[in-house]
Residue frames as a rotation matrix with the C-alpha (Angstrom) as fourth column:
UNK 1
0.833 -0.211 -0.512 0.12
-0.437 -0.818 -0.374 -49.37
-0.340 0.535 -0.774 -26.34
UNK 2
0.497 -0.192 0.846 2.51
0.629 0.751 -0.199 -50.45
-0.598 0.631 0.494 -29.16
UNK 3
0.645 -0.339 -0.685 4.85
-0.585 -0.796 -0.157 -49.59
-0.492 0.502 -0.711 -31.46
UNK 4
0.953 0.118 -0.280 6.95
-0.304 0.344 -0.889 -50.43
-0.008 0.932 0.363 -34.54
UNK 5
0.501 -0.853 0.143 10.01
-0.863 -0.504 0.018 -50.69
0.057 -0.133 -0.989 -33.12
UNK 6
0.320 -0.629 -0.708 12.52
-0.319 0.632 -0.706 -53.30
0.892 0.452 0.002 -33.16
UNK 7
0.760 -0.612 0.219 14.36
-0.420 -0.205 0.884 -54.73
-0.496 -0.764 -0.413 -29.80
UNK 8
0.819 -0.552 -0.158 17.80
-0.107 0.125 -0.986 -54.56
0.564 0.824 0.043 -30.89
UNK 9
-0.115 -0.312 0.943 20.76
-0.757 -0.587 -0.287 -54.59
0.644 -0.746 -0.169 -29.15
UNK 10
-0.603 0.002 -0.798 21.16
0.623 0.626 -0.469 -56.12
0.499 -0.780 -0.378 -25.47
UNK 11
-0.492 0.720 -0.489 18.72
0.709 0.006 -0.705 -53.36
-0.505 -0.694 -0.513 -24.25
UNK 12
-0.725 0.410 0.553 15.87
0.568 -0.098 0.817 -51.57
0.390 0.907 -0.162 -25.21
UNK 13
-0.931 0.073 -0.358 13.80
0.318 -0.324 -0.891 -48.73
-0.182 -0.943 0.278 -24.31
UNK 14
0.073 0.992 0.102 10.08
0.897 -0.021 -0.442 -48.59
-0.436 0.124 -0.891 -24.34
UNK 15
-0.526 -0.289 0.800 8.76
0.695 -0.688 0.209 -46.29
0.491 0.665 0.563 -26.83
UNK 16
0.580 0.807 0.111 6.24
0.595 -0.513 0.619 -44.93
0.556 -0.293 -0.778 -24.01
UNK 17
0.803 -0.390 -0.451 9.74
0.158 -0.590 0.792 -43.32
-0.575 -0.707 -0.412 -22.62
UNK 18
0.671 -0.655 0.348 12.12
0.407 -0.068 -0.911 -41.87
0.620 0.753 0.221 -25.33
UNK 19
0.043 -0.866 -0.498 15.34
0.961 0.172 -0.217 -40.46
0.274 -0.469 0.840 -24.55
UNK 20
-0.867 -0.484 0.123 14.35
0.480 -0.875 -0.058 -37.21
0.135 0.009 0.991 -25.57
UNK 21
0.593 0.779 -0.204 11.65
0.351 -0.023 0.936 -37.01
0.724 -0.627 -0.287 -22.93
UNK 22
0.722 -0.380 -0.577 14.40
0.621 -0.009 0.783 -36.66
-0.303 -0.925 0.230 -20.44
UNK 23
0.162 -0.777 0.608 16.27
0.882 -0.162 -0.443 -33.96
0.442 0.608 0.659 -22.20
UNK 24
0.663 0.217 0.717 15.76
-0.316 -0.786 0.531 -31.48
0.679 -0.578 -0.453 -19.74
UNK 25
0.944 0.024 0.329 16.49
-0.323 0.268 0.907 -33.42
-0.067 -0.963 0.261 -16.86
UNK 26
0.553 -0.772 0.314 19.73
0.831 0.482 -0.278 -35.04
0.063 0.415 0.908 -18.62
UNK 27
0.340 -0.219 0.915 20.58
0.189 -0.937 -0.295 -31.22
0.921 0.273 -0.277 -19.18
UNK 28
0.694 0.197 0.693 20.31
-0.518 -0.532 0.670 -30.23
0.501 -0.823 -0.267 -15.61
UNK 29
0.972 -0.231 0.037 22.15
0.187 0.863 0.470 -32.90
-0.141 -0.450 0.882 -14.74
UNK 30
0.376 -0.526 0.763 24.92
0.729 -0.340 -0.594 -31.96
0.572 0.779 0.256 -17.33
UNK 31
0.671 0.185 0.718 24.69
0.065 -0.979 0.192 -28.38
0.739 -0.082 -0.669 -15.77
UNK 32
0.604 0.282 0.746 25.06
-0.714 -0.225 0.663 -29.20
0.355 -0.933 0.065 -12.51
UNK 33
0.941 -0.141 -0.308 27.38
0.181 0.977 0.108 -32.35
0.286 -0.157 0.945 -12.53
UNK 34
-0.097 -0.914 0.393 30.41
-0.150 -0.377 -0.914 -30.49
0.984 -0.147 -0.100 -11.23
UNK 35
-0.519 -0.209 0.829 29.06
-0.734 -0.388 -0.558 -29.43
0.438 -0.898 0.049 -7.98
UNK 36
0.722 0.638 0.269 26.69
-0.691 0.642 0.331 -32.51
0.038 -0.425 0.904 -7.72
UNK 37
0.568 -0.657 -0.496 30.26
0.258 0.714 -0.651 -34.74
0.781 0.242 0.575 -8.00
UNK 38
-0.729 -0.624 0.282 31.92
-0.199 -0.201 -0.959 -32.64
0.655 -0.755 0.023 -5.27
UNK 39
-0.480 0.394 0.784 29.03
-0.877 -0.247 -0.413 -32.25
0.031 -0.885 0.464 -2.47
UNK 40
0.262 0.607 0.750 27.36
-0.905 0.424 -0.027 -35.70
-0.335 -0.672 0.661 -3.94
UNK 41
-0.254 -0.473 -0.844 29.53
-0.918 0.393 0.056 -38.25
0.306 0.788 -0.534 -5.31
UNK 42
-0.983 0.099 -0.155 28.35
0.107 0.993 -0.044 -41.96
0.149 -0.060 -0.987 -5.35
UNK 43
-0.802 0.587 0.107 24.94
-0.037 0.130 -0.991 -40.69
-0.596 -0.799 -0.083 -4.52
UNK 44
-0.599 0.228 0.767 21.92
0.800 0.178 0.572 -41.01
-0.006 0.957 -0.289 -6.88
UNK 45
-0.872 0.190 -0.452 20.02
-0.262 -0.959 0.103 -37.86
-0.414 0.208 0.886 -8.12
UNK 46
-0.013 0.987 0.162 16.24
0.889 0.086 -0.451 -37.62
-0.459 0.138 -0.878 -8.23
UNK 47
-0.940 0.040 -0.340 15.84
-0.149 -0.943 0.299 -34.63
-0.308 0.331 0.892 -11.16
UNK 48
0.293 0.932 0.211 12.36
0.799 -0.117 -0.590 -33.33
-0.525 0.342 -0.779 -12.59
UNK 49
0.838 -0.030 0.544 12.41
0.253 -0.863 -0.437 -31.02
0.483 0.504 -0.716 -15.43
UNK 50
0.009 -0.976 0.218 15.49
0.094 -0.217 -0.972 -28.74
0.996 0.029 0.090 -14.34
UNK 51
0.253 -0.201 0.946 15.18
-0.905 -0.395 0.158 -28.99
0.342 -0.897 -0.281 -10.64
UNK 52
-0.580 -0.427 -0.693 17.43
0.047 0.832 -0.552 -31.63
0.813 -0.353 -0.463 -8.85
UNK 53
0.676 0.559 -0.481 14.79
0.114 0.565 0.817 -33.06
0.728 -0.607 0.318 -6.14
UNK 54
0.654 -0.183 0.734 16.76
-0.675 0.296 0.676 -34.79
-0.341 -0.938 0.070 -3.82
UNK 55
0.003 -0.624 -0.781 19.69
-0.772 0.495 -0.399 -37.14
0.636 0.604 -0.481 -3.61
UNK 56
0.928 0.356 0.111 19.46
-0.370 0.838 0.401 -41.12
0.050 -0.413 0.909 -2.25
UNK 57
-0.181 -0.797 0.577 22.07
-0.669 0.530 0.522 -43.62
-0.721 -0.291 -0.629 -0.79
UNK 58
-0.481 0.142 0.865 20.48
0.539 0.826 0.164 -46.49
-0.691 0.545 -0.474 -3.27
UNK 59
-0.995 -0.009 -0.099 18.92
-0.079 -0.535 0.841 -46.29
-0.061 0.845 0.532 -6.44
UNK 60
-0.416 0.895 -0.160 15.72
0.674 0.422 0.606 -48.01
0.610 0.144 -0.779 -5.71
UNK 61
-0.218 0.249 -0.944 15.32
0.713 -0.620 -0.328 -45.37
-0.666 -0.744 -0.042 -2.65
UNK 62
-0.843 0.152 -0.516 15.79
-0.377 -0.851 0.365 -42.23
-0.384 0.502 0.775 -5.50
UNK 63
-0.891 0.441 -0.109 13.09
-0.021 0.199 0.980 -44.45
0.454 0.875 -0.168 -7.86
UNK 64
-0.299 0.908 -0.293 10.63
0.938 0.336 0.083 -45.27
0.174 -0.250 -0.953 -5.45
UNK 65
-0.172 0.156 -0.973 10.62
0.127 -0.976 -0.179 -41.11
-0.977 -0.154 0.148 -4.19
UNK 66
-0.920 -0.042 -0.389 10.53
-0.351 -0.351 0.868 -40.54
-0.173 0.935 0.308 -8.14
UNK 67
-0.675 0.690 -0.263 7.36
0.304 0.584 0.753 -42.68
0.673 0.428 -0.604 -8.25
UNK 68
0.038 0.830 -0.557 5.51
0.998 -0.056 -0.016 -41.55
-0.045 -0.555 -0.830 -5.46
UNK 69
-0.405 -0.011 -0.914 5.95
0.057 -0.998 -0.013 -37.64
-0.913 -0.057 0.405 -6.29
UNK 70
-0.378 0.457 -0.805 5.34
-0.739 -0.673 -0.035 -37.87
-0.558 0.582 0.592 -9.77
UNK 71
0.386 0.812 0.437 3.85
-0.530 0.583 -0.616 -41.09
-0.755 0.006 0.655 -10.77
UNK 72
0.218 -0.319 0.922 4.17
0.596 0.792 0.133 -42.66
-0.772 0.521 0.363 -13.92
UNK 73
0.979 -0.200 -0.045 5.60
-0.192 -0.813 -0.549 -39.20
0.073 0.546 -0.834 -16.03
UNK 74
0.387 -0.870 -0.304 9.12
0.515 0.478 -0.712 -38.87
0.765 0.119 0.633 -16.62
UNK 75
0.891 -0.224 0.394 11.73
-0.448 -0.576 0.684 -38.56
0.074 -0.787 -0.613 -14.37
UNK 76
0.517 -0.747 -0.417 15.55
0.017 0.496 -0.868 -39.15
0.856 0.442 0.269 -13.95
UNK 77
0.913 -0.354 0.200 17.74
-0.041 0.408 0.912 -41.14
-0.405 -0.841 0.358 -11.62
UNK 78
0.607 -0.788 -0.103 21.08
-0.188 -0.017 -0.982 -40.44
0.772 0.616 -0.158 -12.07
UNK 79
0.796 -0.246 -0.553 24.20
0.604 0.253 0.756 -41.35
-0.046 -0.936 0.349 -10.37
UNK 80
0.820 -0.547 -0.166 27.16
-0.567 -0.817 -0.108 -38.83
-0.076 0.183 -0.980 -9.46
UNK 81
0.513 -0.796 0.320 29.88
0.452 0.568 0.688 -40.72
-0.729 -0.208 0.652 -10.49
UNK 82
-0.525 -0.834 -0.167 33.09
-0.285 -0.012 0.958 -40.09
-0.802 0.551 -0.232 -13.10
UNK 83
-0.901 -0.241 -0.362 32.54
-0.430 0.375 0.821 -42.50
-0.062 0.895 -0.442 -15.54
UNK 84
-0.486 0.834 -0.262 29.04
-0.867 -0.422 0.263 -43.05
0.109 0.355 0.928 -16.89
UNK 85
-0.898 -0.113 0.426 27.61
0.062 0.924 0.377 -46.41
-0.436 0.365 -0.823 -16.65
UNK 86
-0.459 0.623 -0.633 24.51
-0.848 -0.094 0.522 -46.63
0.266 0.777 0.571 -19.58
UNK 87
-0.840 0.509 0.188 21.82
0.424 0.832 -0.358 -48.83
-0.339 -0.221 -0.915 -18.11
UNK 88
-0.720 0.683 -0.122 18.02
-0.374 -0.234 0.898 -49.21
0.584 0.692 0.423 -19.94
UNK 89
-0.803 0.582 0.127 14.98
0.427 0.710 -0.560 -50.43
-0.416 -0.395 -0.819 -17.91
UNK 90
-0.664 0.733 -0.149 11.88
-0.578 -0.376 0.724 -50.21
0.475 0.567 0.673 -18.89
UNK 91
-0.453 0.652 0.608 8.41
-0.729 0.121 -0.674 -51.04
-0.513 -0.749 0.420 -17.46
UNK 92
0.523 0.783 0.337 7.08
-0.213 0.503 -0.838 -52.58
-0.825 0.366 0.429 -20.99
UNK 93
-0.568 -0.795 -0.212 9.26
-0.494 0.124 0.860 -54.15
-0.658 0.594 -0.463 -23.26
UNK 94
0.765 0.592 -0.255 7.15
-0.516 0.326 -0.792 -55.14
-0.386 0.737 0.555 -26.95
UNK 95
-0.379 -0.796 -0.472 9.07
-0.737 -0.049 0.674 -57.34
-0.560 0.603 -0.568 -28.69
């Protein structure tokens, strides 16, 4: 699977995951990022659709639990921190 896109930029995100696939989960986050900073700060966040899963010491711990619950659908790893840091990965990069 393919698409028309450019890679631009220093990263790039497969078109088989858009951003706004995860607009729920980004939401919920959003919602919830008060009380998930006080009770879980530094920790990463395993969200589905609007329900926050579970939260991990590492990130690869939150991804692999993200992969064996719901496979290869979306799903978002976030960390509670302050200040955002904007990383892309992606499984299939076309360029």
């Amino acid at each position: 699977m393919s698409c028309n896109n450019e890679c631009t930029g220093h990263y790039w995100l497969s078109c088989l995951v858009k951003m706004e696939n995860l607009e729920k989960e980004i939401a919920t986050f959003n919602k919830n990022k008060e009380v998930l900073l006080r009770e879980k700060r530094g920790r990463f966040i395993l969200i589905k659709g609007d329900t926050i899963v579970s939260d991990f010491a590492s990130y690869e711990d939150a991804l692999a639990d993200g992969y064996k619950h719901y496979g290869n659908t979306e799903f978002l790893v976030k960390q509670a921190i302050d200040e955002e840091i904007v990383n892309f990965f992606t499984r299939e990069v076309i360029c």
